[in-house]
C-alpha positions in Angstrom: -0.7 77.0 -30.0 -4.3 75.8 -29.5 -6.5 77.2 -26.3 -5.5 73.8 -24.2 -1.9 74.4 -24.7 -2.1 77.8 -23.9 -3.5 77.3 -20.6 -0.8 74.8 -20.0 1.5 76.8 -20.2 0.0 79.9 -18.7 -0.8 77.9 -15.5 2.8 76.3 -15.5 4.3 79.9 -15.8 1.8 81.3 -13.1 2.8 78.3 -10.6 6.4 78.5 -11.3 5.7 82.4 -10.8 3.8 82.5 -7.1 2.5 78.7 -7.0 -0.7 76.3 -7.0 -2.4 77.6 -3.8 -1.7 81.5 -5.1 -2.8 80.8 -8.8 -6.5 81.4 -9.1 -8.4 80.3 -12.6 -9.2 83.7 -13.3 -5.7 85.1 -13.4 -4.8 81.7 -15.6 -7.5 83.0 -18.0 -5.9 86.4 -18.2 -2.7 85.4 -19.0 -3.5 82.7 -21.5 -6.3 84.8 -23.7 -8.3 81.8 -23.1 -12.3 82.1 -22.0 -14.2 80.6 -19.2 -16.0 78.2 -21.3 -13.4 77.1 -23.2 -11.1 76.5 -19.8 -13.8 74.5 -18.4 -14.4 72.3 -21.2 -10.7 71.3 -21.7 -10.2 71.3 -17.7 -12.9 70.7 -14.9 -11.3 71.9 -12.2 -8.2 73.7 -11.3 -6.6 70.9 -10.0 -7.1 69.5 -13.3 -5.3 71.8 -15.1 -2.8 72.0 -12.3 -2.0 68.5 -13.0 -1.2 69.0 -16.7 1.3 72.1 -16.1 2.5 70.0 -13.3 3.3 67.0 -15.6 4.4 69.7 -18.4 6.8 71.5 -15.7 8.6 67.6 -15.2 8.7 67.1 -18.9 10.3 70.4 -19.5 12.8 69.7 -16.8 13.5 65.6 -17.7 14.8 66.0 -20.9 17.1 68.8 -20.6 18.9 66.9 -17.3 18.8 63.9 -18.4 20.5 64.6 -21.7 23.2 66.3 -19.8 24.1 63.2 -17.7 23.1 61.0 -21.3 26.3 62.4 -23.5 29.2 60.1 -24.9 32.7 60.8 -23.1 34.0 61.0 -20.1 31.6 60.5 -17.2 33.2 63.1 -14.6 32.8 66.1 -17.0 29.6 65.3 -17.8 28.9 65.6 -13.6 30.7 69.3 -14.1 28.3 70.1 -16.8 25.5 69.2 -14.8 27.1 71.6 -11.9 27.9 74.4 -14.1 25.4 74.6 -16.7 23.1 78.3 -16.8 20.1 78.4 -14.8 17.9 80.8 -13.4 18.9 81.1 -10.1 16.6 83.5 -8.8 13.4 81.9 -10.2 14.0 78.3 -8.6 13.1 75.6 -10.3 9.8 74.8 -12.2 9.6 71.2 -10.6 11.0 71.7 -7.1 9.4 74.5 -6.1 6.5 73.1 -5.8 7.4 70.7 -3.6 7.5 74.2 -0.9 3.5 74.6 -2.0 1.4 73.0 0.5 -1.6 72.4 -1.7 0.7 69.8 -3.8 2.9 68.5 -1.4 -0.2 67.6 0.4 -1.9 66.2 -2.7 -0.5 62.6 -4.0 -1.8 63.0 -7.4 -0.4 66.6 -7.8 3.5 65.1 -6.3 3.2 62.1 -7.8 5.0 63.6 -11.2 7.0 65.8 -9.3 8.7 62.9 -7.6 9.0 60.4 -10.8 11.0 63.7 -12.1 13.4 63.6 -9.3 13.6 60.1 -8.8 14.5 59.6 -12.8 17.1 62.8 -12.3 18.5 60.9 -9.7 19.1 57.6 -11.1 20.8 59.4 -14.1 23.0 61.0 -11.9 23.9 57.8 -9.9 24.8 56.2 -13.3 26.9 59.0 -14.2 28.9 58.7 -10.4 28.9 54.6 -11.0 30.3 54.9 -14.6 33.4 57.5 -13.0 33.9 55.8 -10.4 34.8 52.6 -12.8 37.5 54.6 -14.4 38.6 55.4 -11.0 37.8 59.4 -11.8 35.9 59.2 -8.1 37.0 57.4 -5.3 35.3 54.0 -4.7 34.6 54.9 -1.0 32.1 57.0 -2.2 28.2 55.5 -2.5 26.7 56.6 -6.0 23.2 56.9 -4.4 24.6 59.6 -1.4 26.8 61.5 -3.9 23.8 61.8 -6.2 21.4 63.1 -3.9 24.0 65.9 -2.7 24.6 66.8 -6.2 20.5 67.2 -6.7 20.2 68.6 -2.9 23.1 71.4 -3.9 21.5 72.4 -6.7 17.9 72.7 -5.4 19.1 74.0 -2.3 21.1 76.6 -4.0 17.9 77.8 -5.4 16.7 78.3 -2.1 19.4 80.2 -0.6 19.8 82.3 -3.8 16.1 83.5 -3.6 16.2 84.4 0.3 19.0 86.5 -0.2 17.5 88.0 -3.8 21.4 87.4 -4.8 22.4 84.5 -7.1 25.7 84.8 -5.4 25.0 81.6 -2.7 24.0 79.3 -5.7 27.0 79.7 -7.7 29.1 79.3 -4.5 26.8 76.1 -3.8 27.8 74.7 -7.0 31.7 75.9 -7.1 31.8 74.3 -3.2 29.8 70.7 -4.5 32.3 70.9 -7.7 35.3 71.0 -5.3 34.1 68.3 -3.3 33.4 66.0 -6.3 37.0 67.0 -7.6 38.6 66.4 -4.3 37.2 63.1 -4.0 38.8 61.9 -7.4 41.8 60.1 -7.1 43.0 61.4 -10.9 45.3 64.0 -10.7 43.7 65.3 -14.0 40.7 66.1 -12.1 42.5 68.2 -9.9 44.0 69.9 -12.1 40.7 71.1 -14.1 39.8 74.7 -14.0 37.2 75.3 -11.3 33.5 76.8 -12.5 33.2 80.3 -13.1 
């Protein structure tokens, strides 16, 4: 990993860690082993190098969703994956976190990646709810673009509500509770009859 990289990633870590505004270039030098000179000459400014983890953060979050929601097969378990698959409840997420920082939500450049992420996450998800609701796995009275931001909005705000209670606890129920929903709203009986998420 050359000294660029590193800093990438140190930043990205540090700002997923206690975010842009708390993240000072010194402390990004520390953790990445990198030197003054050499952060200065691949970055100008912290805002700079804020961008790239920024951008690095979304690319690291893209693939992994989107692949999820991507898979052959049947459209409605794919929606249960994306409900029940592991994720670090009490860190939050590395992209929507830092939509809570007011240095980037107050910076278009620094959102700008931040909401193409979201905005691609949710487009995949509306496929997915379009696609089951064609095989009549979900109910056609439900809108693909509301049911998709719910399913984002449960899991984001999950994080939230896990971290102010230091208990992971409320984003698994979040999850079980927007899985219910989603299986309540099919009209297959197999739906109703799948195991709920542990």
């Amino acid at each position: 990993m050359d000294s660029r990289e590193r800093l990438v990633v140190a930043m990205s870590d540090l700002m997923w860690e206690r975010g842009y505004a708390a993240t000072s270039p010194r402390e990004v030098r520390e953790r990445s082993g990198v030197g003054q000179g050499s952060m200065y000459h691949h970055f100008p400014g912290k805002r700079d190098l804020a961008l790239a983890a920024l951008e690095r953060n979304c690319a690291d979050l893209l693939p992994a969703t989107v692949e999820v929601l991507s898979q052959p097969g049947d459209p409605l378990e794919r929606l249960v994956v994306y409900l029940t698959r592991p994720l670090p409840a009490l860190k939050g997420c590395k992209v929507g976190r830092m939509t809570q920082d007011p240095l980037v939500a107050g910076d278009a450049g620094l959102l700008a990646p931040v909401a193409a992420a979201f905005a691609a996450v949710h487009e995949s998800l509306a496929d997915v709810v379009r696609e089951a609701i064609a095989l009549g796995e979900i109910s056609e009275a439900v809108d693909p673009d509301r049911l998709a931001y719910m399913l984002a909005a449960t899991i984001q705000g999950g994080y939230v509500l896990a971290i102010a209670a230091q208990d992971p606890r409320p984003f698994e129920h979040a999850r079980a509770g927007a899985l219910e929903l989603l299986r309540a709203s099919s009209p297959s009986p197999a739906a109703h009859a799948a195991p709920a998420a542990g």
